[in-house]
N, CA, C and O atoms as a Maestro MAE file, in Angstrom:
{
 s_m_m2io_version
 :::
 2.0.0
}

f_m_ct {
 s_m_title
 :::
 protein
 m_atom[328] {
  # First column is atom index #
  i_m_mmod_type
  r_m_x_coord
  r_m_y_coord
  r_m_z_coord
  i_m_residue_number
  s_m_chain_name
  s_m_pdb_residue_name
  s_m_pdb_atom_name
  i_m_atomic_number
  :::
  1 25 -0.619 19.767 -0.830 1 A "UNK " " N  " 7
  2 3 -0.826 19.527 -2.245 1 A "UNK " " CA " 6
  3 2 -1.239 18.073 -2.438 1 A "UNK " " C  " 6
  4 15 -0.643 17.209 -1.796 1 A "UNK " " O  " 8
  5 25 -2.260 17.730 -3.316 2 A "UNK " " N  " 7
  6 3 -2.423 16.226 -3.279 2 A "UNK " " CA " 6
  7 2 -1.733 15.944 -4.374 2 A "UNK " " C  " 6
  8 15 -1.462 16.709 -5.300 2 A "UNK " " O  " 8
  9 25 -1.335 14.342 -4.193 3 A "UNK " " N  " 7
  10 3 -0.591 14.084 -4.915 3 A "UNK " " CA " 6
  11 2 -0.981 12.545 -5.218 3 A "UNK " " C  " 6
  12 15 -1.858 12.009 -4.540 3 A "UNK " " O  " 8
  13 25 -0.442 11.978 -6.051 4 A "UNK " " N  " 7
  14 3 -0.393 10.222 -5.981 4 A "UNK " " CA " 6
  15 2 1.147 9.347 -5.559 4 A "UNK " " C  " 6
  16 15 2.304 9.754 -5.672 4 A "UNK " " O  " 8
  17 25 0.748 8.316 -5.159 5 A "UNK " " N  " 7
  18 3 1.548 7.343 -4.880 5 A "UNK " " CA " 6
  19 2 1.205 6.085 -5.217 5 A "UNK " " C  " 6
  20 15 0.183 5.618 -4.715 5 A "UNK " " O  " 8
  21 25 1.883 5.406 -6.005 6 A "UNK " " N  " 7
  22 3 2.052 4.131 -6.250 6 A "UNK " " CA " 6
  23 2 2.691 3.151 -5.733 6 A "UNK " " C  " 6
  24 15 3.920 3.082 -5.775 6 A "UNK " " O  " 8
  25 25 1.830 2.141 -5.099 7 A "UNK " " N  " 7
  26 3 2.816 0.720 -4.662 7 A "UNK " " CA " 6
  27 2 2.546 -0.183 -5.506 7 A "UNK " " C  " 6
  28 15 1.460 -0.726 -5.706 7 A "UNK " " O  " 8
  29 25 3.811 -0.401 -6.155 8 A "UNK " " N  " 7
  30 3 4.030 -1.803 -7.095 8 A "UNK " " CA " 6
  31 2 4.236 -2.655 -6.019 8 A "UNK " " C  " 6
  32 15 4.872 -2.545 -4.971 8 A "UNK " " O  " 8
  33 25 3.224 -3.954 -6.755 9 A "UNK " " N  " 7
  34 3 3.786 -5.181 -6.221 9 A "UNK " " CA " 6
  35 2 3.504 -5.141 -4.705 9 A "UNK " " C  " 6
  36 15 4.133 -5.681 -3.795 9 A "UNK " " O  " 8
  37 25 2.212 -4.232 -4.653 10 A "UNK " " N  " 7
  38 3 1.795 -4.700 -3.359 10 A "UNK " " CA " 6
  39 2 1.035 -5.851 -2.980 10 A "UNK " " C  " 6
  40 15 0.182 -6.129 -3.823 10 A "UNK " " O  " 8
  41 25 1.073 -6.836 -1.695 11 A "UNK " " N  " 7
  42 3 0.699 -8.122 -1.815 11 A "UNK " " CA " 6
  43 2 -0.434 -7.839 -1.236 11 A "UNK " " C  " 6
  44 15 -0.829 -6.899 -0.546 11 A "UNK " " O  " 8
  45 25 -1.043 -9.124 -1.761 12 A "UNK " " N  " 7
  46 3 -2.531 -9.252 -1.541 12 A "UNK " " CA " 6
  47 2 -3.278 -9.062 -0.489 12 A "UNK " " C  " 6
  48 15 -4.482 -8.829 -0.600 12 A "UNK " " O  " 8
  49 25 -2.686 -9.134 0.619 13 A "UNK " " N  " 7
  50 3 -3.213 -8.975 1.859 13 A "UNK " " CA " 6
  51 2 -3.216 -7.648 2.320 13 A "UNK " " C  " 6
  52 15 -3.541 -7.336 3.465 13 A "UNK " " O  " 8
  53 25 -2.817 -6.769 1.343 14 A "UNK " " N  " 7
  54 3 -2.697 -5.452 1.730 14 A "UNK " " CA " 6
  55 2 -3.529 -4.306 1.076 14 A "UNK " " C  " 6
  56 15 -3.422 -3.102 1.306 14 A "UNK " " O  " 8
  57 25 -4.551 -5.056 0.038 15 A "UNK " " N  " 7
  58 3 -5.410 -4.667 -0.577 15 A "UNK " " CA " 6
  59 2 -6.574 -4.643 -0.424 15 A "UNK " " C  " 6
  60 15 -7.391 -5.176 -1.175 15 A "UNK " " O  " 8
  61 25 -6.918 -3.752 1.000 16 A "UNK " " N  " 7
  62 3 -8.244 -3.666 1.659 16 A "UNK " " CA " 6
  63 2 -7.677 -2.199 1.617 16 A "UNK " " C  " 6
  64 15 -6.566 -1.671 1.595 16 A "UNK " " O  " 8
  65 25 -9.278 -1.718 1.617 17 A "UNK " " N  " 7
  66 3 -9.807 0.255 1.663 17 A "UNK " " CA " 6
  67 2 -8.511 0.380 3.055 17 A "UNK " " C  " 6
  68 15 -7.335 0.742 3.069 17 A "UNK " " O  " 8
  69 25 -9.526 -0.154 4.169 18 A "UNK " " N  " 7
  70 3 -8.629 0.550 5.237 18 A "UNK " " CA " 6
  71 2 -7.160 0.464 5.718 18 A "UNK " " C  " 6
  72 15 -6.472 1.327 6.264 18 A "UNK " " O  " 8
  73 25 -6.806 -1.067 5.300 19 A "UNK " " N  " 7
  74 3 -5.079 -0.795 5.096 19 A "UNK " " CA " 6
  75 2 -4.376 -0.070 3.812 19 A "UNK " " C  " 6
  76 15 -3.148 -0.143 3.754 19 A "UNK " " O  " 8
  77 25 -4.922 0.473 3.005 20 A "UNK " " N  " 7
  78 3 -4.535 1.458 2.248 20 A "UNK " " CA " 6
  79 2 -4.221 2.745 2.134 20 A "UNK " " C  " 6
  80 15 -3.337 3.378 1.556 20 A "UNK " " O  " 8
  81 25 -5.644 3.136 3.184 21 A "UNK " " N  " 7
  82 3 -6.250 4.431 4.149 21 A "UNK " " CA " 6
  83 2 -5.402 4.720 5.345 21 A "UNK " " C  " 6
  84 15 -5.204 5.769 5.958 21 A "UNK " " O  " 8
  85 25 -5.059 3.784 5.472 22 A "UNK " " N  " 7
  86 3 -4.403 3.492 6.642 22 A "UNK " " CA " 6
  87 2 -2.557 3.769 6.418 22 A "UNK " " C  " 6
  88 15 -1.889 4.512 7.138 22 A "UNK " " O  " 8
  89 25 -2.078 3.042 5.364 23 A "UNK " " N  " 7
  90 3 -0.699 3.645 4.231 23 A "UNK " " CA " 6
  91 2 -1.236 4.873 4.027 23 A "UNK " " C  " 6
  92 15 -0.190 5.523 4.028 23 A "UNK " " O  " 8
  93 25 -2.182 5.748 3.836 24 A "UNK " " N  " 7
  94 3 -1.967 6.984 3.094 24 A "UNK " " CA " 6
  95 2 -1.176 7.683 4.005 24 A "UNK " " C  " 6
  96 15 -0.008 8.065 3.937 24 A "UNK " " O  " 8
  97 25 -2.315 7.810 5.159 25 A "UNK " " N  " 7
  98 3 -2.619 8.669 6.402 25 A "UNK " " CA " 6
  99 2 -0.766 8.597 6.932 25 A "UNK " " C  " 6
  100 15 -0.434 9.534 7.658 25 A "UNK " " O  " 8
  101 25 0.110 7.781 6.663 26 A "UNK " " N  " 7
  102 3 1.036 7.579 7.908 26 A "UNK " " CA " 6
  103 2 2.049 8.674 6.808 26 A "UNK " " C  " 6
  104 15 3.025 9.218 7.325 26 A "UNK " " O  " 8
  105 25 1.722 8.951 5.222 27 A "UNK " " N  " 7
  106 3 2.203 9.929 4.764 27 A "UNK " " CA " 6
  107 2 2.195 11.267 4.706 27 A "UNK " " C  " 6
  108 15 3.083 12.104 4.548 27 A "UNK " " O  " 8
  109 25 0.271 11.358 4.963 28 A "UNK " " N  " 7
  110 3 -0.337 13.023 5.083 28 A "UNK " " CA " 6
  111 2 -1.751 12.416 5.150 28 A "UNK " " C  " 6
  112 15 -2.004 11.291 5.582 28 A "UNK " " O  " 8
  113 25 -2.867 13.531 4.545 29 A "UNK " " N  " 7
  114 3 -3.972 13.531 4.291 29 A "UNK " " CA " 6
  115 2 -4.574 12.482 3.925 29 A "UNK " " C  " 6
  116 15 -3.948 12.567 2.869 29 A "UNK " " O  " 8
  117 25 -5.160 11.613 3.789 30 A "UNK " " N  " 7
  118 3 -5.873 10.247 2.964 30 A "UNK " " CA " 6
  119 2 -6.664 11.185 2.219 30 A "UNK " " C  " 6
  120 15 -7.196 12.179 2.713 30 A "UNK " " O  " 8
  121 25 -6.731 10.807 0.903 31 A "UNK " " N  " 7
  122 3 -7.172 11.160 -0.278 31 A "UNK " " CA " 6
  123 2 -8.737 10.696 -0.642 31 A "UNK " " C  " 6
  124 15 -9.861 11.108 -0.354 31 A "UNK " " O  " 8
  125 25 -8.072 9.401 -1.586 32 A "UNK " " N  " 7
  126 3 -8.987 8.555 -2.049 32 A "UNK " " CA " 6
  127 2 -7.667 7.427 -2.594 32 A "UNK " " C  " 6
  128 15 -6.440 7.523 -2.626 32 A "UNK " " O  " 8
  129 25 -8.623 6.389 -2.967 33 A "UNK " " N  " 7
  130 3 -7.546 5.337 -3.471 33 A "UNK " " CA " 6
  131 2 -7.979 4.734 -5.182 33 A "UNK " " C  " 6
  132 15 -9.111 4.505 -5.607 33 A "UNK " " O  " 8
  133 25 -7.121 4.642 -5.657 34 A "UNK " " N  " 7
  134 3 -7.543 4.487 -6.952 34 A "UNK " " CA " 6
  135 2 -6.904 2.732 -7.459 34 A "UNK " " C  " 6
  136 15 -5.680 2.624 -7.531 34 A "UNK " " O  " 8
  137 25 -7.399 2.013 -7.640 35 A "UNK " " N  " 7
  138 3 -6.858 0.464 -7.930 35 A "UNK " " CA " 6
  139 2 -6.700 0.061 -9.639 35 A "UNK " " C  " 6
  140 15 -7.606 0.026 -10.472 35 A "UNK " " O  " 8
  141 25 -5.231 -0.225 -9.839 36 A "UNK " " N  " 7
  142 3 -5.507 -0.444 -11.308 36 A "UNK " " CA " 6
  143 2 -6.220 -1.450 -11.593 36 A "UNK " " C  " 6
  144 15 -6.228 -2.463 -10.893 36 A "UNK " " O  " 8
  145 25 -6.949 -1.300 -12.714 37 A "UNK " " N  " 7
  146 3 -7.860 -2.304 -13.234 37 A "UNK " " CA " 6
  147 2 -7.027 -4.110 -13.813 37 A "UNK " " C  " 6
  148 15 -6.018 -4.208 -14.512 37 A "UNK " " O  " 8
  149 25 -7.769 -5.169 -13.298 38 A "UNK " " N  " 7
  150 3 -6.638 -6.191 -13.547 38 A "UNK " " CA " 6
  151 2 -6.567 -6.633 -15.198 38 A "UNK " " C  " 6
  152 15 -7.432 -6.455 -16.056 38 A "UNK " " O  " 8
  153 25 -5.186 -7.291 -15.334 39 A "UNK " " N  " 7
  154 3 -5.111 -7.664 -16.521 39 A "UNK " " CA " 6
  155 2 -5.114 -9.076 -16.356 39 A "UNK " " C  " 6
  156 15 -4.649 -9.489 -15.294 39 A "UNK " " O  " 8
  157 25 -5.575 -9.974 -17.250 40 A "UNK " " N  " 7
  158 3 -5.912 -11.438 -17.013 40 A "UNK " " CA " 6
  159 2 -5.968 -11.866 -15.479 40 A "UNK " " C  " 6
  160 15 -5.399 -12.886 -15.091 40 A "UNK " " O  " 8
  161 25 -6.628 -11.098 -14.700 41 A "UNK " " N  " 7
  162 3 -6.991 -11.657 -13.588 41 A "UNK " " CA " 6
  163 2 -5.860 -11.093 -12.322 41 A "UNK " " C  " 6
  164 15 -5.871 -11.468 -11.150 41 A "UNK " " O  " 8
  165 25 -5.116 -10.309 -12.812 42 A "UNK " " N  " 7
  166 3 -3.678 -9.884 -11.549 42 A "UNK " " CA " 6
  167 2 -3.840 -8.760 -11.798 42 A "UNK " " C  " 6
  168 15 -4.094 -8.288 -12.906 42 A "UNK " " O  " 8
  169 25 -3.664 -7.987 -10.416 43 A "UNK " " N  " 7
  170 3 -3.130 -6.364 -9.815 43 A "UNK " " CA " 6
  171 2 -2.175 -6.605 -9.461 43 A "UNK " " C  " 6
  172 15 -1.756 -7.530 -8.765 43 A "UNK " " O  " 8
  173 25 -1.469 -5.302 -10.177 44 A "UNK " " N  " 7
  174 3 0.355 -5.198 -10.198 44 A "UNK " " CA " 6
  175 2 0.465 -4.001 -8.875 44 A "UNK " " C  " 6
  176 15 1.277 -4.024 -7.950 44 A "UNK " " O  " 8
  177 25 -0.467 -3.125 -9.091 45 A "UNK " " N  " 7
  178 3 -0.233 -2.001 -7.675 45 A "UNK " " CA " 6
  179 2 -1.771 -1.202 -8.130 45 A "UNK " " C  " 6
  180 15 -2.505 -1.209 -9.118 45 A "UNK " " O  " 8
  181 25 -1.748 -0.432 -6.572 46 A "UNK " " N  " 7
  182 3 -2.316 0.543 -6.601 46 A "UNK " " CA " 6
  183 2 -1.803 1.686 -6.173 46 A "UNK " " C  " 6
  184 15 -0.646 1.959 -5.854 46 A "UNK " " O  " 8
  185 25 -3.246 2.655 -6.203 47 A "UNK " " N  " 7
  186 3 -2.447 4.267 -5.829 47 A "UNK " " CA " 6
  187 2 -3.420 5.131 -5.023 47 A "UNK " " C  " 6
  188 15 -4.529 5.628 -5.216 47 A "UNK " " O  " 8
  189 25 -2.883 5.107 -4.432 48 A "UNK " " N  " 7
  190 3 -3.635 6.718 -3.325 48 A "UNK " " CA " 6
  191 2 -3.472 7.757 -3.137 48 A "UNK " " C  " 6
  192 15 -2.258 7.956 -3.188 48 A "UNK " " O  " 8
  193 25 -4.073 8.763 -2.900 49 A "UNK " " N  " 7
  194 3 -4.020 9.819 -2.823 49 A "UNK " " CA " 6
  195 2 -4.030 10.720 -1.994 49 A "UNK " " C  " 6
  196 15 -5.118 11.234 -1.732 49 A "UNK " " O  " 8
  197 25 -2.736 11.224 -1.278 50 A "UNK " " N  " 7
  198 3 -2.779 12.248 -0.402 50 A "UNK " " CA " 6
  199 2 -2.874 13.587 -0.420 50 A "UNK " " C  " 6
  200 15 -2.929 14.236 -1.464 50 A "UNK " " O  " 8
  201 25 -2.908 14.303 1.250 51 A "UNK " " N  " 7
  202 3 -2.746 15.805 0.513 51 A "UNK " " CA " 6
  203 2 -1.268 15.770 1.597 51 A "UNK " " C  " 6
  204 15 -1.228 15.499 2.798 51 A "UNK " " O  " 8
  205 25 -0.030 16.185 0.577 52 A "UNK " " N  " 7
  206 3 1.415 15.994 1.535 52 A "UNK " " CA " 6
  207 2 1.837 17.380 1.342 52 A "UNK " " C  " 6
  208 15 1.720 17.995 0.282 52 A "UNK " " O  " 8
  209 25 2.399 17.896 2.569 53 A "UNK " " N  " 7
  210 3 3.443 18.555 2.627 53 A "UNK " " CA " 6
  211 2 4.505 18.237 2.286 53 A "UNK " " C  " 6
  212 15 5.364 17.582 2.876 53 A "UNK " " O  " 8
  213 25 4.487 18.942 0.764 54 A "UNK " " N  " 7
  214 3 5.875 19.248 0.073 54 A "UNK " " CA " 6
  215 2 7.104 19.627 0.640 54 A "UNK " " C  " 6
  216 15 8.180 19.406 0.086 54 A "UNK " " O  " 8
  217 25 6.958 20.310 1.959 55 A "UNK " " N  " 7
  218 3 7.945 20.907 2.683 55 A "UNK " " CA " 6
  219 2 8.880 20.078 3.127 55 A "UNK " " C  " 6
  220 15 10.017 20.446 3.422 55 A "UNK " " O  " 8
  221 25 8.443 18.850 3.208 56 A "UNK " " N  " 7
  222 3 8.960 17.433 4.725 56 A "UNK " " CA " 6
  223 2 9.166 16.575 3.467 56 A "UNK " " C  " 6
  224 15 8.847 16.595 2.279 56 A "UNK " " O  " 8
  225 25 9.979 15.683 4.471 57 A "UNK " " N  " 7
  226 3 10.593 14.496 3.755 57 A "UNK " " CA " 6
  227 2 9.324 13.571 3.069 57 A "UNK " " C  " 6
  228 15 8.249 13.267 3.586 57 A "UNK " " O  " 8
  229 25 9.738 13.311 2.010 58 A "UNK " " N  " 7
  230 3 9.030 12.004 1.427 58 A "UNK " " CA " 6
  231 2 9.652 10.709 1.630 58 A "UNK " " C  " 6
  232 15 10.813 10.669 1.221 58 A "UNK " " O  " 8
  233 25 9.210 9.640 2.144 59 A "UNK " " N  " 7
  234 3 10.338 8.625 2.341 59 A "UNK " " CA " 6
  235 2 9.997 7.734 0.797 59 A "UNK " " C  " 6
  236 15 8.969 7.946 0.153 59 A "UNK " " O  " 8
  237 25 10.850 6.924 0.458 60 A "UNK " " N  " 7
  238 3 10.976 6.141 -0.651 60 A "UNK " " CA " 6
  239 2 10.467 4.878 -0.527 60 A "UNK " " C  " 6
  240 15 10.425 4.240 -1.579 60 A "UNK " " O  " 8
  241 25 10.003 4.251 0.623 61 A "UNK " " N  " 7
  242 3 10.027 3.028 1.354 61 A "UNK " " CA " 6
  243 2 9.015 2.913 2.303 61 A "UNK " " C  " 6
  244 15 8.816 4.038 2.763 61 A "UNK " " O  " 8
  245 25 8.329 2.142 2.782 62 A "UNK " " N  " 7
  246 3 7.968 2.033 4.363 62 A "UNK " " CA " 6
  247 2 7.871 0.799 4.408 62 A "UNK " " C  " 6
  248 15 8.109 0.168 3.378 62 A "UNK " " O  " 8
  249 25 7.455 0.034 5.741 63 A "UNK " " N  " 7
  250 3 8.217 -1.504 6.047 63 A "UNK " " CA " 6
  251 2 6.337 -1.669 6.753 63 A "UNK " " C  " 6
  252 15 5.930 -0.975 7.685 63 A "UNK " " O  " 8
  253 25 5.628 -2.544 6.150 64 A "UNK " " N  " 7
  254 3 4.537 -2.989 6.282 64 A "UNK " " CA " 6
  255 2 4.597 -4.760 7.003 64 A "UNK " " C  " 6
  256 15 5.676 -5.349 7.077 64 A "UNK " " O  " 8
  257 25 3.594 -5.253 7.363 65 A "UNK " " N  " 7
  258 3 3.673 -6.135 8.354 65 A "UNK " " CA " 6
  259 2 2.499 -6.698 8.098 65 A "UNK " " C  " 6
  260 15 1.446 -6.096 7.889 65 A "UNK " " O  " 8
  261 25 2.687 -7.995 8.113 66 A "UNK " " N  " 7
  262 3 1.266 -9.113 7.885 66 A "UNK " " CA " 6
  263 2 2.011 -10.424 8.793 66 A "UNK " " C  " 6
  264 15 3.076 -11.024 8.652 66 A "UNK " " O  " 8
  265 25 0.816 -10.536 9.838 67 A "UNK " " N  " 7
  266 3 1.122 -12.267 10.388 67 A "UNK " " CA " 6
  267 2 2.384 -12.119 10.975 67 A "UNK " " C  " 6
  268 15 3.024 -13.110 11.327 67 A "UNK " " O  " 8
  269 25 2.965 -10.545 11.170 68 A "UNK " " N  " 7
  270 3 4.544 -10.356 11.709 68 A "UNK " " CA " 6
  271 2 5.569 -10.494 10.993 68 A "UNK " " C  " 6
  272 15 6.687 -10.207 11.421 68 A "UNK " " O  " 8
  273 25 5.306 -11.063 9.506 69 A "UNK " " N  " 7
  274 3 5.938 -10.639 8.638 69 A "UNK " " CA " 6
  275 2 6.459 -9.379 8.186 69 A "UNK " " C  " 6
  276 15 5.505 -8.602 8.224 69 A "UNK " " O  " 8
  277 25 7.274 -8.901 7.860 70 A "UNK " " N  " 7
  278 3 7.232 -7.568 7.425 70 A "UNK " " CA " 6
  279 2 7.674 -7.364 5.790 70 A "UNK " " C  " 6
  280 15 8.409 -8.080 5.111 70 A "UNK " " O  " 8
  281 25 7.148 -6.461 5.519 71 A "UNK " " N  " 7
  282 3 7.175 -6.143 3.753 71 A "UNK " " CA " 6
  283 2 8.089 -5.220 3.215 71 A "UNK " " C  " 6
  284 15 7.884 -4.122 3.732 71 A "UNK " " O  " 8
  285 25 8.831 -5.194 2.558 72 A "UNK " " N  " 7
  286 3 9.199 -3.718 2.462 72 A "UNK " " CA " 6
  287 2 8.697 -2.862 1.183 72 A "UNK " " C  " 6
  288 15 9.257 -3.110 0.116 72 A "UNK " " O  " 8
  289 25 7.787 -1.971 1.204 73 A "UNK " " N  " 7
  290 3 6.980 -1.196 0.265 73 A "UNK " " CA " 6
  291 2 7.932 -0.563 -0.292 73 A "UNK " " C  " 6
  292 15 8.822 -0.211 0.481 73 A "UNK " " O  " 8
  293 25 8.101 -0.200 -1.747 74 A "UNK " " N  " 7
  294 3 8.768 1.258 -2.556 74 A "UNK " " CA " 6
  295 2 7.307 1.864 -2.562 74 A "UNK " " C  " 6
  296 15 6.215 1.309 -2.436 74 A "UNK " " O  " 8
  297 25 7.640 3.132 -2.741 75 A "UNK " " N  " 7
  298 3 6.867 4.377 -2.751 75 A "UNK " " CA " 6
  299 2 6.959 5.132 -4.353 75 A "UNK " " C  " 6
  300 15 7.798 5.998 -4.597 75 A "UNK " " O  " 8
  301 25 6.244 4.783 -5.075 76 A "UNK " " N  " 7
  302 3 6.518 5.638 -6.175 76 A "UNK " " CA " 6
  303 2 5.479 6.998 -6.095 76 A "UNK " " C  " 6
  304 15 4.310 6.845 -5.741 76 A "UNK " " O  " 8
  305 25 5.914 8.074 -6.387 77 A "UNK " " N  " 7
  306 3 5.508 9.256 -6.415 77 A "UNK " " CA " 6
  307 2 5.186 9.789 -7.678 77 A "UNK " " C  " 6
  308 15 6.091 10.468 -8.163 77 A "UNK " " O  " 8
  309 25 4.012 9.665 -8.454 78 A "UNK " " N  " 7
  310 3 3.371 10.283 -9.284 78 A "UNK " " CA " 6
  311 2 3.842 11.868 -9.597 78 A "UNK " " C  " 6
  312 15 3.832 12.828 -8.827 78 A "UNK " " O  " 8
  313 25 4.294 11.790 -11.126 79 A "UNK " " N  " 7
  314 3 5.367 13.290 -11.223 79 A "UNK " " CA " 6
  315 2 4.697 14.400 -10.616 79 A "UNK " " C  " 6
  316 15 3.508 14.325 -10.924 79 A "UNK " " O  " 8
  317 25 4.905 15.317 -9.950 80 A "UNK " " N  " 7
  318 3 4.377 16.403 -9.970 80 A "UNK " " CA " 6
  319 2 4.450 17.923 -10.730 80 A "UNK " " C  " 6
  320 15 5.566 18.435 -10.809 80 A "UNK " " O  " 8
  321 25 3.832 18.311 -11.027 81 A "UNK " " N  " 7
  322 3 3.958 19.648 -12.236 81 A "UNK " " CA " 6
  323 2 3.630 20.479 -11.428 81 A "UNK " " C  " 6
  324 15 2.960 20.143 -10.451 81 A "UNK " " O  " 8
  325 25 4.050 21.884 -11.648 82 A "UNK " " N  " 7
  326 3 3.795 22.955 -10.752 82 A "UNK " " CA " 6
  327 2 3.230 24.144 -11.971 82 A "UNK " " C  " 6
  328 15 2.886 25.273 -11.620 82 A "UNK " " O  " 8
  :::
 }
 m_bond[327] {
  # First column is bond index #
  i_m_from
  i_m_to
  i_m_order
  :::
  1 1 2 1
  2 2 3 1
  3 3 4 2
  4 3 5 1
  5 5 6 1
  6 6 7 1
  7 7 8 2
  8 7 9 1
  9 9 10 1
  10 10 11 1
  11 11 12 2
  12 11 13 1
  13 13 14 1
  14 14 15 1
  15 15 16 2
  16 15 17 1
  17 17 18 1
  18 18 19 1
  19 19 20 2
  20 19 21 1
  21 21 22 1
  22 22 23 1
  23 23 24 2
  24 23 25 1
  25 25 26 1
  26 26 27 1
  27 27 28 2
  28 27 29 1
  29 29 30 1
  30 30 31 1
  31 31 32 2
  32 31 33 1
  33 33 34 1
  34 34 35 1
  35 35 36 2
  36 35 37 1
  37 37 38 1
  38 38 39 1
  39 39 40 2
  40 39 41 1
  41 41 42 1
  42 42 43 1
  43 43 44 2
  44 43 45 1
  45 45 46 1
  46 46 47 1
  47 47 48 2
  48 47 49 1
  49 49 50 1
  50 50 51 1
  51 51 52 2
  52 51 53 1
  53 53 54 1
  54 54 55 1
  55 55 56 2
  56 55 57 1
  57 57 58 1
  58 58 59 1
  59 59 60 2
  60 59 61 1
  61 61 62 1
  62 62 63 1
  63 63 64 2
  64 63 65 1
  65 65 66 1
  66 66 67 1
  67 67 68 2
  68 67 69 1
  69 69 70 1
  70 70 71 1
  71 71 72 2
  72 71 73 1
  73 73 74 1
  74 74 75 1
  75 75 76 2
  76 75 77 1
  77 77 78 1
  78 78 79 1
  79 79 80 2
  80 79 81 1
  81 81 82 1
  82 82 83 1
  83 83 84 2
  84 83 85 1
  85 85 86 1
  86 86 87 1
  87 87 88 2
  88 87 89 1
  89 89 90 1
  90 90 91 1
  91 91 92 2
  92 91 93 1
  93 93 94 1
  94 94 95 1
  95 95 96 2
  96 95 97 1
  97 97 98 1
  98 98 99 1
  99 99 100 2
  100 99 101 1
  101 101 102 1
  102 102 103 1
  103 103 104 2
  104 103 105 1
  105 105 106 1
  106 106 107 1
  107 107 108 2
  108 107 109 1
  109 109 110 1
  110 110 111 1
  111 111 112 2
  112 111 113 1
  113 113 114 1
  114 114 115 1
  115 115 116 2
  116 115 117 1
  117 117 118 1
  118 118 119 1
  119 119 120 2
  120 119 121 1
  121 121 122 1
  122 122 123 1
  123 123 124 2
  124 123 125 1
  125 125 126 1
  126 126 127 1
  127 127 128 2
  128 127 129 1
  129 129 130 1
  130 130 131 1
  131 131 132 2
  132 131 133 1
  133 133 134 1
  134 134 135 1
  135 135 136 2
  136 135 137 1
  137 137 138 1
  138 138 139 1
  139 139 140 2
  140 139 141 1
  141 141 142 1
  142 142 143 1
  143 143 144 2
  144 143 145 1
  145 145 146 1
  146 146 147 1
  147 147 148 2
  148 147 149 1
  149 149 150 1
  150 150 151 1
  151 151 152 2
  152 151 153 1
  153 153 154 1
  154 154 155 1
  155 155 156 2
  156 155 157 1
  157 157 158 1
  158 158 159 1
  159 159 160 2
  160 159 161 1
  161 161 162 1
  162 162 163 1
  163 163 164 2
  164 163 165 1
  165 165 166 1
  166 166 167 1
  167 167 168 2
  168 167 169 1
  169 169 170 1
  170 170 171 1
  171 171 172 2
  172 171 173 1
  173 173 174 1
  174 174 175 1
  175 175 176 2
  176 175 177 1
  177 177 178 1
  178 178 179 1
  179 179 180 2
  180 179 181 1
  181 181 182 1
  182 182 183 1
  183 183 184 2
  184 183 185 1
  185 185 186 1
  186 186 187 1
  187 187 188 2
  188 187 189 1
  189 189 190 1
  190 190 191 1
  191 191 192 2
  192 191 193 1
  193 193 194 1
  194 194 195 1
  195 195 196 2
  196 195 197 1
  197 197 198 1
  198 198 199 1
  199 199 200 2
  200 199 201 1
  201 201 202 1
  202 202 203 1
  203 203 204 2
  204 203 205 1
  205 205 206 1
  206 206 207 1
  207 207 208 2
  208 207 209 1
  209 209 210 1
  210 210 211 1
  211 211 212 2
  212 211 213 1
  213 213 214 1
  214 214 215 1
  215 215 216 2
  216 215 217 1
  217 217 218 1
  218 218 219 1
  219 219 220 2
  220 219 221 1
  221 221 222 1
  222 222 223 1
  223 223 224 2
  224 223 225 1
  225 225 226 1
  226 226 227 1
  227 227 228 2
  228 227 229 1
  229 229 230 1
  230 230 231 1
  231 231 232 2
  232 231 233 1
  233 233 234 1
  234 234 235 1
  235 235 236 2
  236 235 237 1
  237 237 238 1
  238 238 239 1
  239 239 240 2
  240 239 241 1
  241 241 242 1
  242 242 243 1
  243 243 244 2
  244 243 245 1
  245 245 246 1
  246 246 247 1
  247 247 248 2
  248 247 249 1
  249 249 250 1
  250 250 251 1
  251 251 252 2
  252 251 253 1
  253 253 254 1
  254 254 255 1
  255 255 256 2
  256 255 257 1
  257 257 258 1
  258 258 259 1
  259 259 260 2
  260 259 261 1
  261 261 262 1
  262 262 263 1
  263 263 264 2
  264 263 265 1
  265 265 266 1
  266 266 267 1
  267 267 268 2
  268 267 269 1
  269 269 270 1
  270 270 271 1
  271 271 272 2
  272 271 273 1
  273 273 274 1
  274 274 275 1
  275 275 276 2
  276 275 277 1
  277 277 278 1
  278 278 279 1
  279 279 280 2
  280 279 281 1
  281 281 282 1
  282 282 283 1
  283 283 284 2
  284 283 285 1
  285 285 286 1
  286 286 287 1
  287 287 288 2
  288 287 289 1
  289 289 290 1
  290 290 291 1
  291 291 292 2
  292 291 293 1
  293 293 294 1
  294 294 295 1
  295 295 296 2
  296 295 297 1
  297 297 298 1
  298 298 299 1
  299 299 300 2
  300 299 301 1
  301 301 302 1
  302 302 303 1
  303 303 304 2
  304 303 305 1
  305 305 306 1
  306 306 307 1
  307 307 308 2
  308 307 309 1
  309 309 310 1
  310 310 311 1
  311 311 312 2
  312 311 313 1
  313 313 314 1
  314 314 315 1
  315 315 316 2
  316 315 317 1
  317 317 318 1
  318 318 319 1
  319 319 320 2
  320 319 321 1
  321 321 322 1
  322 322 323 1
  323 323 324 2
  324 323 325 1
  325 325 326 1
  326 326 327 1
  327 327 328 2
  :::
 }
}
C-alpha cells in the first residue's frame, strides 16, 4: 500500500533525491518524494512515499549518519484510511 512519511526537522545534509530514496527504500518500495515548499527561506521536513507492507513492523525512528555523526529521525506516518 503506498503511503507517506514525514521527517520533521530533517537536517540539511540529508536533503538530497538519493539520500531520501535511499530513507525510503530501507522502509519498502521508494515512491516519489514530495518537499514542503519553504516559508521565509526554511524547510521544516519532507515526505516520501512508499509502497509498505502493512503486515510488518513500522518503526517510529531510524538513526541516520553524516561525517559519523548520527541523527536520530522520527518517522511520522501520514494517516491512513481504508
Amino acid at each position: 500500500m503506498p503511503i507517506w512519511v514525514r521527517l520533521p526537522n530533517l537536517p540539511l545534509p540529508f536533503w538530497h533525491h538519493k539520500v531520501l530514496e535511499d530513507i525510503g527504500s530501507t522502509l519498502g518500495k521508494f515512491k516519489k518524494i514530495d518537499l514542503e515548499k519553504p516559508q521565509k527561506g526554511l524547510f521544516t521536513f519532507s515526505r516520501i512515499c512508499m509502497e509498505i507492507d502493512l503486515r510488518k513492523f513500522l518503526p517510529y525512528h531510524i538513526i541516520l549518519k553524516h561525517k559519523k555523526i548520527p541523527w536520530f529521525q522520527v518517522l511520522d506516518y501520514k494517516k491512513m484510511t481504508f
